[in-house]
C-alpha positions as CSV (number, residue, x, y, z in Angstrom):
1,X,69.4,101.4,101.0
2,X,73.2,101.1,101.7
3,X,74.2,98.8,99.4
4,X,76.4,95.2,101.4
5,X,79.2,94.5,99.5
6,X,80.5,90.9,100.4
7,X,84.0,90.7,98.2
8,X,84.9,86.9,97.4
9,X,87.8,86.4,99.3
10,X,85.4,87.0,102.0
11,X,83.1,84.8,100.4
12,X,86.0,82.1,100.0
13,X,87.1,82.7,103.5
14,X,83.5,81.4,104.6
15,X,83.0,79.1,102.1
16,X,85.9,76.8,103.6
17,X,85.0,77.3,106.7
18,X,82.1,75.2,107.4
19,X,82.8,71.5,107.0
20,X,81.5,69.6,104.6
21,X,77.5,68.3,105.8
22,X,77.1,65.5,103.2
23,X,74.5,63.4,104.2
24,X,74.9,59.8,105.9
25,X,75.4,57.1,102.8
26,X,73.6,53.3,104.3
27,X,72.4,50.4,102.1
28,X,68.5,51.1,100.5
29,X,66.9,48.5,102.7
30,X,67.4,50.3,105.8
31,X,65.7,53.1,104.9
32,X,62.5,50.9,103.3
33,X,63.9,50.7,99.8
34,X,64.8,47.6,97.8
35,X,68.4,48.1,96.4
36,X,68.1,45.5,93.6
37,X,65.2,47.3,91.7
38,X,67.7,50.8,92.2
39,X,70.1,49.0,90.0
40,X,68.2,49.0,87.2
41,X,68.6,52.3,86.4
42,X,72.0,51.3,85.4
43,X,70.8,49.9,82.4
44,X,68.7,53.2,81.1
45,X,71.5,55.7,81.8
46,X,74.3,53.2,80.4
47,X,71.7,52.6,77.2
48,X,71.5,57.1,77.2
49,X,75.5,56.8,76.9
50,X,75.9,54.2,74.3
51,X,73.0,56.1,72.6
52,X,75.4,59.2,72.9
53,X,71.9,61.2,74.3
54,X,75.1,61.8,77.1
55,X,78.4,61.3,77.5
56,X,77.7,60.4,81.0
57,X,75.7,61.0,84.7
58,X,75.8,61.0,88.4
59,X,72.8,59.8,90.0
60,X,71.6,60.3,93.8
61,X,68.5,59.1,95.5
62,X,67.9,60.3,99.1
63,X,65.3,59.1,101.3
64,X,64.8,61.4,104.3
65,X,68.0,62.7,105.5
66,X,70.4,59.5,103.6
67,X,71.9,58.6,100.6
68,X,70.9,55.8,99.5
69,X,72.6,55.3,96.2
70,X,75.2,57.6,94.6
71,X,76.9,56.5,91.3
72,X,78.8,58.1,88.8
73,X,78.8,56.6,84.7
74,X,80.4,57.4,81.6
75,X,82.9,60.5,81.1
76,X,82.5,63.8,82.3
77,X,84.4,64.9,79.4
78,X,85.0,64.1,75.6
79,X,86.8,67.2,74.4
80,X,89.1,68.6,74.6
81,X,90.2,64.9,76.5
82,X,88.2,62.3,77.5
83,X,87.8,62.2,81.5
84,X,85.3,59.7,83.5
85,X,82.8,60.9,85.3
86,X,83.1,60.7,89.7
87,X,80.3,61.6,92.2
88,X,82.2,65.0,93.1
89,X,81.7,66.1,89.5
90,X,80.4,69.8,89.4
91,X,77.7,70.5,87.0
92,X,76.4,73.8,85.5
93,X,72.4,73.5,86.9
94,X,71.2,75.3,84.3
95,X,67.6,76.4,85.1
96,X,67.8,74.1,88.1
97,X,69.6,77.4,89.7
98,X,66.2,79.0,90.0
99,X,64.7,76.1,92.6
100,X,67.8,75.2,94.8
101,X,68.9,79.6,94.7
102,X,66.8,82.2,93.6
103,X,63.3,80.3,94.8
104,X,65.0,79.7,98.2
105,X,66.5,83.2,99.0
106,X,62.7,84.5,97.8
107,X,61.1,82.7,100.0
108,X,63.3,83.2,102.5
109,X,62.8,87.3,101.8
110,X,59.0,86.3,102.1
111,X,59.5,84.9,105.8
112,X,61.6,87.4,106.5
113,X,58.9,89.9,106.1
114,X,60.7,91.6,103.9
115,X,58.7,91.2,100.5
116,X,55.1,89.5,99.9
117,X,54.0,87.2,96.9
118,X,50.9,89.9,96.6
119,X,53.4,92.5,95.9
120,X,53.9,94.4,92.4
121,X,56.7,94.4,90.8
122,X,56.8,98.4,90.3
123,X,57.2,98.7,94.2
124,X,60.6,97.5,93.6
125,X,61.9,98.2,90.1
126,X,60.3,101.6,89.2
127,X,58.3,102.2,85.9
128,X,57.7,98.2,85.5
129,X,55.1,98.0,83.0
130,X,51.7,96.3,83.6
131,X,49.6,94.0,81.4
132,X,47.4,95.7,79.5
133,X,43.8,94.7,78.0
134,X,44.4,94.8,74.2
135,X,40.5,94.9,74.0
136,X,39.1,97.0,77.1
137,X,42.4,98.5,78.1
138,X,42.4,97.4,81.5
139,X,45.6,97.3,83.0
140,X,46.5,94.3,85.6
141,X,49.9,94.9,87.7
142,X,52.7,91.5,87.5
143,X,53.2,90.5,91.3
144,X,55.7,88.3,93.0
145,X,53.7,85.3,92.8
146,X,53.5,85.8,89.1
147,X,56.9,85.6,88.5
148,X,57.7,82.6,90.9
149,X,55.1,80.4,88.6
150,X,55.7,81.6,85.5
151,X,52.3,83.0,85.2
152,X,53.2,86.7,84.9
153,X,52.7,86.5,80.7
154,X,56.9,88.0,80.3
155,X,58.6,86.5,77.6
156,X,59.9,83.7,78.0
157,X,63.8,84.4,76.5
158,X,65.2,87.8,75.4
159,X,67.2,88.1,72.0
160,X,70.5,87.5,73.8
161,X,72.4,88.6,70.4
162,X,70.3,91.6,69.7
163,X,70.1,93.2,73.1
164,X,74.3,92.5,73.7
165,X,74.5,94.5,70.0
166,X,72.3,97.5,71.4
167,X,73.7,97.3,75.4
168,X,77.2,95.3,75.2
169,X,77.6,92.2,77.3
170,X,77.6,92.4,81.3
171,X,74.7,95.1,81.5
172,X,72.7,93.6,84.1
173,X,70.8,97.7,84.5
174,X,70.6,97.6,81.1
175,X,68.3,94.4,81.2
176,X,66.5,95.4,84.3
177,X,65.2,98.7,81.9
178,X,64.6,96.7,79.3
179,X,62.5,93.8,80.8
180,X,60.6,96.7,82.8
181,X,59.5,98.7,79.6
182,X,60.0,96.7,76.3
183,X,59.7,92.7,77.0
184,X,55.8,91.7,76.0
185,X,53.4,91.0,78.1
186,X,51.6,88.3,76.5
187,X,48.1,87.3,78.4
188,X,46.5,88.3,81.9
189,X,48.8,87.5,85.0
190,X,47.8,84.5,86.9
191,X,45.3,82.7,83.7
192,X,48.1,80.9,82.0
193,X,51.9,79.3,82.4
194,X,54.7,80.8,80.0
195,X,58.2,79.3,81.3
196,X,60.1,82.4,81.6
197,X,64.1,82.7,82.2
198,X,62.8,86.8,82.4
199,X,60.5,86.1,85.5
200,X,63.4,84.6,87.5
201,X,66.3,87.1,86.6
202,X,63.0,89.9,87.5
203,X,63.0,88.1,91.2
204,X,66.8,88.5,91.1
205,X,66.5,92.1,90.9
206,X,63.8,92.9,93.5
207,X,66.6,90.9,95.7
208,X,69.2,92.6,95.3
209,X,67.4,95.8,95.6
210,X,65.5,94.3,99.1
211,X,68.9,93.3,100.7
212,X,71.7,95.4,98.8
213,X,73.4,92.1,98.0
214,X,74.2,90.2,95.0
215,X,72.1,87.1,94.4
216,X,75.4,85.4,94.2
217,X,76.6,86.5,97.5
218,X,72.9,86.4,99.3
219,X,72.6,82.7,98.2
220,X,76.5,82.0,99.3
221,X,75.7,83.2,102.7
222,X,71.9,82.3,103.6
223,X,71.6,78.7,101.6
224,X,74.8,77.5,100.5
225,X,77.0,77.8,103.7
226,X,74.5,77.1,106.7
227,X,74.2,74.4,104.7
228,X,77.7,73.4,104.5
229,X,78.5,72.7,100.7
230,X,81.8,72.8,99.9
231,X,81.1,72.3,96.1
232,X,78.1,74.8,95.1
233,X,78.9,78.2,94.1
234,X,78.1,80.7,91.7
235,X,81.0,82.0,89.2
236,X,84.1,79.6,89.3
237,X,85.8,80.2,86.3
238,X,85.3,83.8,87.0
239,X,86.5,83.9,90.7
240,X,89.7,81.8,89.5
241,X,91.1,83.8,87.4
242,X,92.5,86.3,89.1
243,X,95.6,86.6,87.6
244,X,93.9,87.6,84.4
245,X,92.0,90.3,85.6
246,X,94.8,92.3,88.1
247,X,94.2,90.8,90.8
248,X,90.5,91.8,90.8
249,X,87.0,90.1,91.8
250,X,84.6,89.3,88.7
251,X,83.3,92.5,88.8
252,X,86.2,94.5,89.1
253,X,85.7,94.4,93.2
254,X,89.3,94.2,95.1
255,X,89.9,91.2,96.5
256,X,90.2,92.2,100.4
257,X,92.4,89.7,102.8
258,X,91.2,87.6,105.8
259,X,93.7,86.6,108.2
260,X,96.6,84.7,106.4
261,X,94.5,83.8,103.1
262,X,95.9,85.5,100.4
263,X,93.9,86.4,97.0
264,X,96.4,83.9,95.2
265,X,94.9,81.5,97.8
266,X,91.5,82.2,97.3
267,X,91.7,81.7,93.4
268,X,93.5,78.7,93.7
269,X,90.8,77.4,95.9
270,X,88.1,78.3,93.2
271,X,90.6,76.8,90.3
272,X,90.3,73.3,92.3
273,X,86.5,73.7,91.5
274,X,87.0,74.6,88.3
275,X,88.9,71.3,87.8
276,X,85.7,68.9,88.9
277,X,83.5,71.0,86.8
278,X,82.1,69.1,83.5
279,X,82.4,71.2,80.3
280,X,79.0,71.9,78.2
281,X,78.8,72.9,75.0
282,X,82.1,73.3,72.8
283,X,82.3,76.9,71.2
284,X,83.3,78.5,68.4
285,X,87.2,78.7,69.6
286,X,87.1,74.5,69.6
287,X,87.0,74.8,73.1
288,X,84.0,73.8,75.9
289,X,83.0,76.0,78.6
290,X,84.2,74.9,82.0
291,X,83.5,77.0,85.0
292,X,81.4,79.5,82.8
293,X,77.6,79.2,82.9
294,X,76.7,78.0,79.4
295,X,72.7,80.1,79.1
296,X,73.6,82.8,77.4
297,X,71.2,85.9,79.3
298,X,73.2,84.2,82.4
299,X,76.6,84.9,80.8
300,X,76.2,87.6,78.1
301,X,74.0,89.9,79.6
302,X,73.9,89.4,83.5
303,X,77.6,88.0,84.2
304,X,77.3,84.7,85.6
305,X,75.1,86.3,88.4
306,X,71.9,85.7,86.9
307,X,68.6,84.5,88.3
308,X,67.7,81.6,85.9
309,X,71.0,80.1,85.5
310,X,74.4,80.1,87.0
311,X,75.0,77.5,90.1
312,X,77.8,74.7,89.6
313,X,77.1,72.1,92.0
314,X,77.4,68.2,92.6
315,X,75.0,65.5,93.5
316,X,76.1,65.1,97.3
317,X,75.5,68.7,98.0
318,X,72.6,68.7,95.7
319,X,70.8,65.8,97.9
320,X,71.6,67.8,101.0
321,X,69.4,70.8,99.8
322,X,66.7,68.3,98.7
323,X,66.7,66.6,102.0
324,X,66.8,69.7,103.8
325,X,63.7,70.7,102.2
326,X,61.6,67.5,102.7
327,X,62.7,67.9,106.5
328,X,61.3,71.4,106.8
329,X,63.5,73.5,105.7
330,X,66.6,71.8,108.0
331,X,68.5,69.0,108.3
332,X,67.5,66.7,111.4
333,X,69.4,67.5,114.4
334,X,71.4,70.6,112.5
335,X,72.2,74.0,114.7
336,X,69.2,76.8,114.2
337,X,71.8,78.5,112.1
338,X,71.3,76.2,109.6
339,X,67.9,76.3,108.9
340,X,67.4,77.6,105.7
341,X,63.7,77.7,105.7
342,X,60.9,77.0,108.0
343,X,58.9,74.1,107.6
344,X,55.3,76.3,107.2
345,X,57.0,78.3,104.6
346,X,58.2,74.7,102.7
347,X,55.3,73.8,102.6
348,X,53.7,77.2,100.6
349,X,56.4,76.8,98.3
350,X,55.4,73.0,97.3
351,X,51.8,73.9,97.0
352,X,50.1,75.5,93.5
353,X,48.4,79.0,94.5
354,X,44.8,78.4,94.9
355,X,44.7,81.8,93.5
356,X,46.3,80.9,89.7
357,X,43.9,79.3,87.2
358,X,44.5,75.1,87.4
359,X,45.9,75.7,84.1
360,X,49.4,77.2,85.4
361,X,50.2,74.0,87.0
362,X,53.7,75.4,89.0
363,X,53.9,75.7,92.7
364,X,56.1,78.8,93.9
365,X,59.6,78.2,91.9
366,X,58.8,74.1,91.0
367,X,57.4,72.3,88.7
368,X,53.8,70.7,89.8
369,X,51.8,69.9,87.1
370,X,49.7,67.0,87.5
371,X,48.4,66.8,84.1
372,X,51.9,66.5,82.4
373,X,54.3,64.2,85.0
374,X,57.1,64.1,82.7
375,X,60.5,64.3,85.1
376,X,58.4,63.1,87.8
377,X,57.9,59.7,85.8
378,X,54.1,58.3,86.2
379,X,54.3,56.7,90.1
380,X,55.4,59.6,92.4
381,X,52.3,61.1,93.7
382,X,51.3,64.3,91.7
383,X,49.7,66.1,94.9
384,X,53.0,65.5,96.6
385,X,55.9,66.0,94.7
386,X,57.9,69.1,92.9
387,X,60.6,68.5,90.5
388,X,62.8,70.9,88.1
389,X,65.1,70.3,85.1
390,X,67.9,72.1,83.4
391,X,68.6,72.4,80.2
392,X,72.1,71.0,80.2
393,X,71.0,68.3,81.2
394,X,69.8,68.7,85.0
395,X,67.0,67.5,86.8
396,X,65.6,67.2,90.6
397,X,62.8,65.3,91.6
398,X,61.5,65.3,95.5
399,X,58.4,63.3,96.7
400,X,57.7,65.4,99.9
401,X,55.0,62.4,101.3
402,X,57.6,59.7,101.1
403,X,60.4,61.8,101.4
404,X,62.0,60.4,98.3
405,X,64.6,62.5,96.3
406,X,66.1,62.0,92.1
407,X,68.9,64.5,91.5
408,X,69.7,62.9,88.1
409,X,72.7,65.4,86.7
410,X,74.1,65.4,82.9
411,X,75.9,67.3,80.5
412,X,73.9,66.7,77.6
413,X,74.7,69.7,75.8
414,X,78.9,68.4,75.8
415,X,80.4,68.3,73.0
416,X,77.3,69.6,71.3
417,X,73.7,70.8,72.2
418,X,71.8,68.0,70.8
419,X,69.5,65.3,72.1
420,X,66.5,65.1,74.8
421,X,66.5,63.7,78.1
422,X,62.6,63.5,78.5
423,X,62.3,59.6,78.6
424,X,65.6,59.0,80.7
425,X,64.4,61.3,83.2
426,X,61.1,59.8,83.5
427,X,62.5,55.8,83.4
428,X,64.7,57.0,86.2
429,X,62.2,58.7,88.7
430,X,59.8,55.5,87.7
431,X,62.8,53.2,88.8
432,X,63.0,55.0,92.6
433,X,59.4,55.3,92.8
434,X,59.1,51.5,92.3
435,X,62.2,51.1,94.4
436,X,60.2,52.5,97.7
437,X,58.8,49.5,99.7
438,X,58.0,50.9,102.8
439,X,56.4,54.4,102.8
């Protein structure tokens, strides 16, 4: 297949060309919320900051297709300076990039016709080994599905360290041979639930093999513009720094020119976002990343352009992909063109495959285990709602009955990669839930 290559000042070029589709902000009450019992999440994510669990939040709750409460608290930044946190702050989603990208373009493949959740794995990446019986030596082939729920039995992380020593950094091939002939294959697909960074940088591959497009560039052009966000991307830091790499894109592509934008332009766009991106975790150089995913498969070994990790966004553009999904895969009234998914294929997404043992407890790229409602808090209805989290410090939450969004957003892991935001997330989602007064 003729591989598409979409350079970035093309990508920049279209990024700022679709205006800015933040959703309507009105008071709670007029979308059957009660506004005074939103406020006290205030308290819990001012007690997480005082507690230094974070040095600070953004915090957006959508019902239907409007904000209705956006707030910023504490810094964004305590090293190298100490900056407060806004509502445009960009965060580094984390494992949160594998609902609102990777899960989306799949299942936008799927509708497509263009791959199937039944599908094996070796139809795509060639010699990808099967589970095998340790007892009768049956052999069970990983499928699509498998990967989406984390029930394919791949490990769950490589050894980032070891497999950069044997393969250098920025060997995305490399990891594709290795994940299809050495990673373990610990238990019969479909039985059980291993949480796998592996499964989601495997669906990456079969992408960009299906389209001839990076996942960076597919989910740029099919989810991230039609939507119109002006603040989600994949690969800031990278994309701005033009100067440092000869004038080349962040994998050596050439910069091309559209119209009057120049490529000096085009970084300087991405250097803005850069600026309203909160640092993570400070390094061994004193210094925090900023624009540079912070999971290190995602940034040693795949180059920012990773499956499980590697979207900046912010909470406004954040609650317009969570209210896109809970309208059907559009935003009311929005132009066909920016329909990212259609409302039969939402709804196989939020659903657990009747085919999986209960056990697995995932629906196809979400988190949907009714046993364990941890993010989800203890009120949102289990049947009904999907949620995700990231481990900087990230975390979605969508009630798909009430049509009730969390997008709770954090850098936890700045200065240092300590703490757990379990509780918060929970007291937060318990807050909304109890907030909706009218269903």
């Amino acid at each position: 297949m003729k591989r598409l290559i979409i350079t970035w000042a093309a990508f920049m070029a279209a990024f700022l060309s679709f205006a800015q589709n933040s959703l309507q902000r009105v008071r709670p009450e007029e979308c059957g919320m009660d506004g005074t019992r939103l406020e006290r999440m205030d308290k819990v994510i001012e007690d997480a900051i005082e507690e230094k669990t974070i040095p600070g939040a953004v915090v957006s709750v959508v019902r239907g297709d409007k904000v209705v409460y956006l707030k910023a608290y504490g810094n964004k930044s305590l090293v190298p300076e100490v900056e407060p946190m806004t509502v445009e702050t960009m965060f580094d989603l984390a494992s949160v990039s594998k609902c609102v990208s990777t899960t989306l373009c799949v299942m936008q493949l799927i509708e497509n016709g263009l791959i199937r959740l039944t599908d094996k794995v070796d139809m795509y990446i060639p010699g990808f080994k099967p589970w095998v019986d340790p007892e009768t030596g049956e052999t069970v082939d990983i499928i699509i599905r498998d990967l989406l729920t984390h029930s394919s039995g791949l490990d769950a992380y490589p050894d980032v360290e070891g497999f950069v020593a044997e393969f250098g950094e920025n060997t995305p091939d490399e990891f594709e041979t290795y994940v299809a002939t050495r990673v373990g294959r610990n238990f019969r697909p479909g039985t059980q639930c291993l949480y796998s960074c592996i499964n989601f940088v495997t669906l990456q591959r079969i992408l960009e093999r299906v389209t001839g497009e990076r996942l960076c560039d597919y989910a740029q052009s099919h989810i991230f513009d039609p939507l119109g966000l002006q603040h989600t991307c994949y690969l800031p830091i990278q994309a701005a720094d033009l100067k440092n790499q000869g004038g080349k894109g962040p994998d050596r592509r050439p910069f091309a020119r559209i119209g009057s934008r120049s490529d000096r332009e085009a970084a300087g766009a991405f250097a803005t976002l850069v600026s309203k991106c909160a640092p993570t975790e400070v390094q061994a150089d004193g210094k925090p990343l900023k624009g540079a995913v912070h999971d290190p498969l995602a940034r040693k070994i795949m180059g920012g352009n990773s499956g499980n990790a590697g979207v900046f966004s912010n909470a406004e553009d954040l609650s317009v992909i969570c209210s896109a999904i809970m309208n059907g895969g559009a935003l009311p009234g929005a132009e066909p063109q920016a329909r990212i998914l259609g409302p039969l294929t939402v709804d196989l997404m939020c659903e657990a495959p009747i085919q999986n043992a209960p056990s697995v407890g995932r629906a196809l790229g979400w988190d949907k285990d009714g046993w364990n409602p941890g993010t989800r808090g203890d009120i949102f209805d289990p049947e009904t709602s999907i949620w995700h989290t990231g481990y900087t410090g990230t975390s979605i939450v969508m009630d798909m009955n009430t049509k009730t969004a969390v997008v709770l957003l954090t850098n936890r892991v700045h200065p240092e990669d300590k703490g757990s935001l379990a509780r918060l997330r929970a007291q937060v989602s318990n807050i909304v839930a109890g907030s909706v007064i009218v269903r």
